[in-house]
C-alpha positions as CSV (number, residue, x, y, z in Angstrom):
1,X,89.5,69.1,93.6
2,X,91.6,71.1,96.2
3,X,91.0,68.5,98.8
4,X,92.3,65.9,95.8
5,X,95.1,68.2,94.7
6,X,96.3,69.1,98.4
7,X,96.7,65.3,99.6
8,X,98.5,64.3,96.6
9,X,100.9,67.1,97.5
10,X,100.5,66.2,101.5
11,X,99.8,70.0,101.7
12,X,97.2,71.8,103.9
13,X,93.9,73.4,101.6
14,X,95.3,76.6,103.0
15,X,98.7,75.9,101.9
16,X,97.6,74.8,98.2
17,X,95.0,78.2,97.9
18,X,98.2,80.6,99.6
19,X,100.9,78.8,97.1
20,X,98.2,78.9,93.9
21,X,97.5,83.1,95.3
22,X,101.3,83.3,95.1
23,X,101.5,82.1,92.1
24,X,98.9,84.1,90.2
25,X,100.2,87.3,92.1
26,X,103.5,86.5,90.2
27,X,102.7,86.1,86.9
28,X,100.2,89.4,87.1
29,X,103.0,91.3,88.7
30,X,105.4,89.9,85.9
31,X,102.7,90.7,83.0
32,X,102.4,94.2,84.4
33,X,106.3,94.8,83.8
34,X,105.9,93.5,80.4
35,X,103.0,95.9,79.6
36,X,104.8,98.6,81.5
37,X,108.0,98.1,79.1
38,X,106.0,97.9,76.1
39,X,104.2,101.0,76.8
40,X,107.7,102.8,78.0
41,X,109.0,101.3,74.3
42,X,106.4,102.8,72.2
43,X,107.0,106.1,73.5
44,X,110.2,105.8,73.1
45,X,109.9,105.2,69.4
46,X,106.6,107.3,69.1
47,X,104.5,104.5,68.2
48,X,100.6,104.3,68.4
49,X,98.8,101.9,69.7
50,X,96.6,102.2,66.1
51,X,100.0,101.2,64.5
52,X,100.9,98.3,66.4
53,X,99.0,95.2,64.5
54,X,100.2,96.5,61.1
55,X,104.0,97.0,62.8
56,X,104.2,93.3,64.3
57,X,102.6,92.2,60.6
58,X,105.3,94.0,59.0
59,X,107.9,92.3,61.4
60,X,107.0,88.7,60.7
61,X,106.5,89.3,56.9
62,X,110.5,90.1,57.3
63,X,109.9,94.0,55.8
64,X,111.3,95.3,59.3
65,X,114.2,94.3,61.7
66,X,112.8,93.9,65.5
């Protein structure tokens, strides 16, 4: 498969794997600001994490402005 995947892209194994590392690193590094914010956010506004589902049910039934 990486063999497959690294011709088709006439790119070395190593190149694919340290490109596809890269990649993943990003989009954990991205999802740990967006966790990060939302954490920051619920302080903010003294929410708890037990309110959260019934808060996001509330928002998408209209009852509360996001």
């Amino acid at each position: 498969m990486i063999n497959k995947q690294a011709k088709a892209e006439a790119r070395t194994k190593s190149g694919l794997i340290q490109e596809a590392v890269r990649s993943y690193l990003n989009r954990q590094s991205a999802w740990n600001d967006i966790f990060t914010y939302g954490q920051r956010q619920a302080k903010k506004l003294k929410i708890k994490a037990s309110q959260v589902e019934q808060l996001v049910d509330e928002v998408r039934q209209g009852r509360i402005n996001a």
